[in-house]
Structure formats: structure tokens, C-alpha cells
C-alpha positions as CSV (number, residue, x, y, z in Angstrom):
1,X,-9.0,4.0,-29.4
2,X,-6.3,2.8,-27.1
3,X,-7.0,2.9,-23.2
4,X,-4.1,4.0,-21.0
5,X,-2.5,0.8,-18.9
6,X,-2.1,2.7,-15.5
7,X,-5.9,5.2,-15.3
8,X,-7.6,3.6,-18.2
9,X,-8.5,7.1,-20.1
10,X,-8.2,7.2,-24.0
11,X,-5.4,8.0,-25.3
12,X,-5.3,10.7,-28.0
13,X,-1.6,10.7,-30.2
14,X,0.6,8.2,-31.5
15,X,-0.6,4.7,-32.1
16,X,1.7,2.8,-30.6
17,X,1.4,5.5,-26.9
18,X,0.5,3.2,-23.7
19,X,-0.1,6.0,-21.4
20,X,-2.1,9.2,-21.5
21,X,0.6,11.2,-19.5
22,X,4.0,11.3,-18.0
23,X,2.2,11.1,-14.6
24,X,0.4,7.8,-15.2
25,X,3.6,5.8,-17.1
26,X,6.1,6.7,-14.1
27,X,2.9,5.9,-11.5
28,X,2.7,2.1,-13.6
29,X,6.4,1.4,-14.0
30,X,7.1,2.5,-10.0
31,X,4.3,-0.3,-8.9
32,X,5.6,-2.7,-11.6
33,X,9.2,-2.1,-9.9
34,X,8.3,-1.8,-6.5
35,X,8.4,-4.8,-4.7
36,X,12.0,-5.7,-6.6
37,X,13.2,-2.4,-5.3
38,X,12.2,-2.6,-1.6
39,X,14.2,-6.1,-1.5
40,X,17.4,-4.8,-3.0
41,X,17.1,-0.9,-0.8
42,X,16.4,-3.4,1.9
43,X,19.6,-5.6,1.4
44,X,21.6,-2.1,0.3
45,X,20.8,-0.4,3.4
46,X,22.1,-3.8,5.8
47,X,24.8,-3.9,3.6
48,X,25.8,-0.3,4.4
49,X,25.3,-0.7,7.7
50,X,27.6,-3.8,8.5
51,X,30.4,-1.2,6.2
52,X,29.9,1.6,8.6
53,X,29.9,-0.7,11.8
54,X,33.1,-1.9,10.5
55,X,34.8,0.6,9.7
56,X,34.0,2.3,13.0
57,X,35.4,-0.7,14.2
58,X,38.8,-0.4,12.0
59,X,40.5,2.9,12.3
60,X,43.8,1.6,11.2
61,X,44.7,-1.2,8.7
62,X,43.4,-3.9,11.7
63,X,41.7,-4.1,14.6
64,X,39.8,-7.0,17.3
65,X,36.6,-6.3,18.1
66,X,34.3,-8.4,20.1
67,X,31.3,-10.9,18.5
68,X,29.1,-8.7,21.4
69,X,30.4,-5.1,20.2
70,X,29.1,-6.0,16.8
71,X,25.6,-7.4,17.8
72,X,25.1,-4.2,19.7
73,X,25.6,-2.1,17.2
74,X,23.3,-4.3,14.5
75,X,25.9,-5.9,12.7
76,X,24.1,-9.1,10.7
77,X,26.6,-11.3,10.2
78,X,24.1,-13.1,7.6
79,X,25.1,-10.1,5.0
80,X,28.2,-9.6,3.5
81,X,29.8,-9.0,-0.7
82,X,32.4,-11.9,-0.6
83,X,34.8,-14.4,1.0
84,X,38.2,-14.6,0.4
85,X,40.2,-17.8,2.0
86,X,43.9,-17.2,2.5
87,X,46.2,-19.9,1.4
88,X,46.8,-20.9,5.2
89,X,42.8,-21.4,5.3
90,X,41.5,-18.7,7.0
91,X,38.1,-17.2,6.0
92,X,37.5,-13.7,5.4
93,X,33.9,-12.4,5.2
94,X,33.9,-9.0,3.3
95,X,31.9,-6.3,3.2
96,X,32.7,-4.0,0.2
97,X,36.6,-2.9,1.0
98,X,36.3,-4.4,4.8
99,X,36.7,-7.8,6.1
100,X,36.3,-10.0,9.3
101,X,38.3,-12.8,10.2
102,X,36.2,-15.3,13.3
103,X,39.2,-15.2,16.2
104,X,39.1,-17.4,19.7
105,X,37.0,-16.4,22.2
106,X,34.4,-15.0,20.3
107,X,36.3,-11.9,18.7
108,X,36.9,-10.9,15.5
109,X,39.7,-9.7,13.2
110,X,38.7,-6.5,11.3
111,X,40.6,-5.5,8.1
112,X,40.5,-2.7,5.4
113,X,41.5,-3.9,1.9
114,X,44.2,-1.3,0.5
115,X,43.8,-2.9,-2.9
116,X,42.3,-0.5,-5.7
């Protein structure tokens, strides 16, 4: 007889079952995914964050907000979706539909992408 992967009790059925229950395949297969999972919820939530933050910041189709405004409210500037460079050179660091453009003086440009 088989042995269940996740409690280690026989398993009475089909020949080619892993698990003796419901309960003890979804308990093996959330630890095998776990530590996978936290990292990306982890990276989703900063992600979400640095959206919300700027588009607080960004009412209308622009706004400047300060380097220190953005810090204060936990922006991580080390998180973002993508970077677009215009053809003049500028870099835009997006996150999802909103971007930020590095301006003098420590402030930044903040954008909203109309674009389906």
C-alpha cells in the first residue's frame, strides 16, 4: 500500500492517489508553494503601494511632488513595472498605468498613462 506524501497514512482507492484526503493534498501543495508566494504577495503589495501613493499624488493627468512627500508616505523607489525613455531622453519609471519623471531640486514629475 501507498503512504500519503503530506500525514503518511495509507491510502485506500485508486493506485495512482498521493494523498489520503482533500485536507492533506491542499496542506502539501500550500507548504510546497509557500515560500514562492510570500516573495511575489511581498513584491505585489510594494507594488500596489507605490500605485496608490502615486496616484494620490496625481489627481489630474500631471502633477510635481517632492522626493520627501514620497518617502513619507513609503514610496520605494527600488519597485516599479517599467521604464519608458522619451525620444528627447528623459526616463520614466512606471508603475502599472503611473509614471515618475526625476525633476531639479529633488522633485518629481507624476504622470497617468491615458493609453488602453
Amino acid at each position: 500500500m501507498k503512504e500519503c506524501l503530506e500525514c503518511g497514512e495509507k491510502i485506500i482507492g485508486r493506485s495512482d492517489k498521493k494523498f489520503c484526503s482533500d485536507l492533506c493534498r491542499n496542506a502539501y501543495n500550500n507548504k510546497l508553494n509557500s515560500d514562492s508566494n510570500n516573495l511575489v504577495r511581498n513584491i505585489n503589495n510594494t507594488l500596489r503601494k507605490n500605485r496608490r501613493i502615486l496616484e494620490e499624488a496625481c489627481k489630474e493627468d500631471k502633477a510635481k511632488i517632492s522626493k520627501n512627500s514620497l518617502i513619507r508616505k513609503g514610496f520605494d523607489f527600488s519597485f516599479f513595472t517599467n521604464i519608458r525613455t522619451t525620444q528627447k531622453g528623459a526616463t520614466y519609471f512606471f508603475v502599472y498605468e503611473y509614471g515618475y519623471l526625476a525633476l531639479e531640486n529633488d522633485f518629481f514629475l507624476v504622470v497617468k498613462d491615458r493609453k488602453p
